[in-house]
N, C-alpha and C positions, 0 to 999 in steps of 0.2 A: 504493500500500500504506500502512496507518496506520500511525505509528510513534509512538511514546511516548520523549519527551526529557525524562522524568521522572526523578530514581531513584531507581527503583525501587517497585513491579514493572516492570519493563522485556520489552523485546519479545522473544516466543519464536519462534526459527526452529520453522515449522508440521513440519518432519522429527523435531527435537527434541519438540515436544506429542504427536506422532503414538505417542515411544517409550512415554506414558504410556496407551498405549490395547493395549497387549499385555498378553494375556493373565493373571490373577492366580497367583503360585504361592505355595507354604506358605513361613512367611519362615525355619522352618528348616529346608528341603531345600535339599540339596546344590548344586541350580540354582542357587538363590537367594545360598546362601552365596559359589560362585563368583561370581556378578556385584557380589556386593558387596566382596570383597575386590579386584577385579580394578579398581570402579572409586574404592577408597580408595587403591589404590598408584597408579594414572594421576594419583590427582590432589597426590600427595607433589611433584610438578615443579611446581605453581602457587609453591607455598609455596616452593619452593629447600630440600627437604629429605629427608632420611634417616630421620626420624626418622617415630614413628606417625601417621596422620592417624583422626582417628576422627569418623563421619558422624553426626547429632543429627536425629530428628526436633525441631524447635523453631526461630524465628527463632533469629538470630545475637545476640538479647540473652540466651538460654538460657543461651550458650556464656559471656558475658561472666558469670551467675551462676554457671557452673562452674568457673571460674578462680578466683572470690570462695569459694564456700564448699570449694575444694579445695586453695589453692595458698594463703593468708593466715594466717600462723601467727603473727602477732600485729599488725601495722599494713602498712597498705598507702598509699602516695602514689598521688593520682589524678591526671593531667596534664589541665587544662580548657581547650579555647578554641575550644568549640563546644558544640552542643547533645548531641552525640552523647558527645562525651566526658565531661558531665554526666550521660549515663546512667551509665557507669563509675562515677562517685562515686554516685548513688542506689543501684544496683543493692549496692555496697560498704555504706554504711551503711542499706539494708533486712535486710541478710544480719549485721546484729550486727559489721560490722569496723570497729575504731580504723581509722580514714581521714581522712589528708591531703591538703590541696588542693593544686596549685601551680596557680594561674589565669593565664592570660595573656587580651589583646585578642584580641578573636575579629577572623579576618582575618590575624594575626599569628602566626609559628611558637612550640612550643616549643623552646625552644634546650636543646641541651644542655649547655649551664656552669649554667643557671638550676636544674635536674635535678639536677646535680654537689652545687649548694650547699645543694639541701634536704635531702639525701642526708648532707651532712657534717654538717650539724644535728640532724637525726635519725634514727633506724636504723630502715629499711621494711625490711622482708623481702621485698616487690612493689611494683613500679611495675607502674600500668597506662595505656596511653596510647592513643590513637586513630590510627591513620596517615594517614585521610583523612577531612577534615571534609565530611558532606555538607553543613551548614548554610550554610558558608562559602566550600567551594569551596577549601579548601588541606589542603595536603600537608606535614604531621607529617617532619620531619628524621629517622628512625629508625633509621637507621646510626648516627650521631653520639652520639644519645640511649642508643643501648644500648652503644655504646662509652665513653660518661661513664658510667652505671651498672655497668660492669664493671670500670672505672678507680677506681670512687669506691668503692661497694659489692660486691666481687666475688659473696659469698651472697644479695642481690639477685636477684629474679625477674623478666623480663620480661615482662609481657602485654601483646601489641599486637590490638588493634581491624584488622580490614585487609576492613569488611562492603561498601565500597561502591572500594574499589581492587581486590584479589585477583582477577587476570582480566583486567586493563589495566593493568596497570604488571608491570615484572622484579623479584621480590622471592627475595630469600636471608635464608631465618631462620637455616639452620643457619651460615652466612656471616658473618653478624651478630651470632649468640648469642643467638637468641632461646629464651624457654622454651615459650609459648603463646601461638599463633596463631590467630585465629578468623577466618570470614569467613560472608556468605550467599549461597542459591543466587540471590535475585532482582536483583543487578545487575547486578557484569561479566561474573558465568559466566552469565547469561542464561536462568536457567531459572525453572521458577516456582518462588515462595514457598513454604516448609513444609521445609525442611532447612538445616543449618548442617554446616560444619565446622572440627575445629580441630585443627593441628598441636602435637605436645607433646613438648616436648625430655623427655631422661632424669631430668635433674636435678628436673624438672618433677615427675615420676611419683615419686621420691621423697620429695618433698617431701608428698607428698598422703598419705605413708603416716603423718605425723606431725601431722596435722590432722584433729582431731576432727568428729563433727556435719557430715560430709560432704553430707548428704543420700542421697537412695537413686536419683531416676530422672540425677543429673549426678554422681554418682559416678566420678571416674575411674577407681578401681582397680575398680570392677566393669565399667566400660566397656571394660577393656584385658584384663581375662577373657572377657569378651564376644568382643572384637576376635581376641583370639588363634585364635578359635575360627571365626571369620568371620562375626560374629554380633553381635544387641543385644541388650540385659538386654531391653528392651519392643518391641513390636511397630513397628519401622519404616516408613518412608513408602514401600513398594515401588517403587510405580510413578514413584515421583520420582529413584528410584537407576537404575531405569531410563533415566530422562533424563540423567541424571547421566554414569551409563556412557559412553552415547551420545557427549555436549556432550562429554566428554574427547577423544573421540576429535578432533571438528572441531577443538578448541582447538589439543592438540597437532599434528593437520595443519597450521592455521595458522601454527603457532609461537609460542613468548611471547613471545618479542623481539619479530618483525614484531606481533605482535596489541599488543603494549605500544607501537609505533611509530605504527601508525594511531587508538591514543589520543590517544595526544601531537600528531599531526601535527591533530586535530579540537580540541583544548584551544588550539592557534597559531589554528588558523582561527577560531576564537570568539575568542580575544585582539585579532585584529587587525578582525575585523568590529565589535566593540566601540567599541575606538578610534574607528576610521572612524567611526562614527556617535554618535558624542556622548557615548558612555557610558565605565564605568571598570571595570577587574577590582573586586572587592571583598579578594581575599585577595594578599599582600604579594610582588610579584616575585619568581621563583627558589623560590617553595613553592606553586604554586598546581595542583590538581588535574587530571592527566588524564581525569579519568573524568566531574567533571560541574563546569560553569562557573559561578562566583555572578558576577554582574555589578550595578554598582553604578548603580540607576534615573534615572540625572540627567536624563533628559529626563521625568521624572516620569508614563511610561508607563502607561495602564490596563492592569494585567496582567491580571484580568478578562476584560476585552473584549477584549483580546489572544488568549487562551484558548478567548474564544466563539469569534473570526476563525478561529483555527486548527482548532477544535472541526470547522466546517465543512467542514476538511482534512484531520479525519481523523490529525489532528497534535496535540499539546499538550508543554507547559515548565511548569516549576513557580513559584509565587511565591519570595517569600523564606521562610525560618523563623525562627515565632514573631515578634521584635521587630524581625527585618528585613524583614518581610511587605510589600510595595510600596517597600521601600525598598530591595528587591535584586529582579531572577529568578535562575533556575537553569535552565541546560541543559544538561542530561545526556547526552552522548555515550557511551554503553559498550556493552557488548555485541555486539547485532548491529548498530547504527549505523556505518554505514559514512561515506564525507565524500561521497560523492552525496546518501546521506539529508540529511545536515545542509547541503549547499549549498540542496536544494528548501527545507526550514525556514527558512533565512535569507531566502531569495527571497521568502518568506511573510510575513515578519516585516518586511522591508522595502517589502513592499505595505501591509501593515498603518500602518507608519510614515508611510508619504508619503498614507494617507487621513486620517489621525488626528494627525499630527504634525508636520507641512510647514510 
């Protein structure tokens, strides 16, 4: 079977594709309504929450504009130490917002005393941060982080990034105090691209009522009129809620602990195949990502020709991004990757190895 150790898009179990070939119905009958409200509250347990989940036709960077023009009431701190959390600052200052950096080493956490101190220097009314870097291959502190922002700024917003973790890792927003949640459908929930969703504390939703120039299609006070009603202001991606529905169900069979466990247990087995062969994690022990592996190229591998080799398997991994492009790969463990799949991939990779690099 081909499988993609990309992330994202990543692989759809064919039962899950299958939901997206049922039948069409009007998006505001009743049918409809039910299925959508029934699989926004299944999927409140991803998030660890109570609180609303509300479903977005748009990538997960829509959702990261919806926080910016709904939730920033006059400066926002951006936390950077990836590519991804460089879109958090674009997407902030495209949208007209006073925005702060705090940068760190990509590869490297942000801590939160670092957060605390930019916090005491000056007054964001939002932090927004990334929980898991796909570029890099680590994992954002964000317990710690929204406990220094609650310690430091109590009126402070949280917005966490959670587009390529939500799905393979345990996470508690309400547990943590977070305000807004975002995540997408195409990594660890495994389904295809073209929906997002975001969790949204209360404090969240009032805050949006005092911020102007909301815009009209990420509006949240129009989207939580919508919600209440089991509905979207604009026409939805049916058949993908349909998948949606579905994948809750498998997930929750699963469980999120055990599905968060055989992340983690495929994140060791890429750490330790690493080592053994020459090479090095890229992101900093104790932070580095369940869901997809950056490994650092020191055997100075053709990833390429690596790509082609696997191409003929019906397989493929990613380069590095952007400036770490041949100087890292990436392998994506999430979804439906199970550690048989990634035992045959490494099997692969190590044939690869001993023609090309012995």
């Amino acid at each position: 079977m081909a499988h993609l150790f990309v992330p994202g898009p990543v692989d759809v179990d064919p039962e899950v594709a299958q939901q997206q070939t049922r039948p069409m119905v009007a998006h505001r009958s009743k049918e409809f309504e039910e299925i959508f409200h029934r699989a926004a509250d299944k999927s409140k347990a991803l998030f660890g929450t109570q609180q609303r989940v509300f479903i977005s036709t748009s990538s997960g960077t829509g959702l990261q504009e919806a926080a910016m023009r709904n939730l920033v009431r006059e400066r926002v701190l951006v936390c950077i130490n990836g590519a991804f959390s460089k879109r958090w600052y674009e997407v902030a200052t495209t949208n007209g917002k006073t925005t702060g950096k705090l940068e760190g080493e990509w590869g490297k956490p942000i801590l939160p005393e670092h957060v605390a101190a930019a916090l005491q220097e000056v007054h964001y009314d939002t932090v927004a941060v990334v929980h898991n870097e796909t570029s890099t291959g680590l994992m954002n502190p964000v317990p710690e982080i929204a406990q220094a922002v609650r310690e430091t700024s109590p009126d402070t917003l949280i917005c966490v990034d959670t587009v390529s973790s939500l799905g393979g890792v345990v996470f508690e927003m309400d547990k943590w105090g977070l305000d807004f949640v975002l995540t997408s459908s195409q990594k660890a929930l495994a389904l295809p691209p073209g929906i997002s969703l975001a969790a949204v504390s209360e404090r969240a939703m009032e805050r949006a009522k005092e911020v102007p120039d909301r815009g009209w299609y990420f509006d949240l006070l129009r989207l939580e009129k919508h919600r209440l009603a089991n509905s979207t202001p604009a026409t939805p991606a049916v058949s993908l809620i349909y998948a949606l529905d579905y994948q809750m169900d498998r997930i929750l069979t699963e469980g999120i602990e055990a599905r968060a466990d055989r992340h983690a247990a495929m994140r060791r087995r890429v750490e330790d195949w690493a080592k053994q062969r020459g090479f090095a994690m890229f992101a900093e022990d104790g932070y580095r990502s369940n869901t997809v592996s950056c490994v650092t190229n020191l055997r100075e591998m053709d990833i390429s020709g690596l790509n082609k080799f696997l191409g003929e398997r019906e397989m493929r991994i990613s380069n590095g991004y952007g400036d770490l492009k041949n100087k890292t790969f990436r392998i994506a463990h999430m979804g439906e990757i199970h550690m048989a799949d990634l035992q045959i991939l490494l099997a692969a990779m190590d044939e690869y190895l001993a023609k090309n690099h012995s």
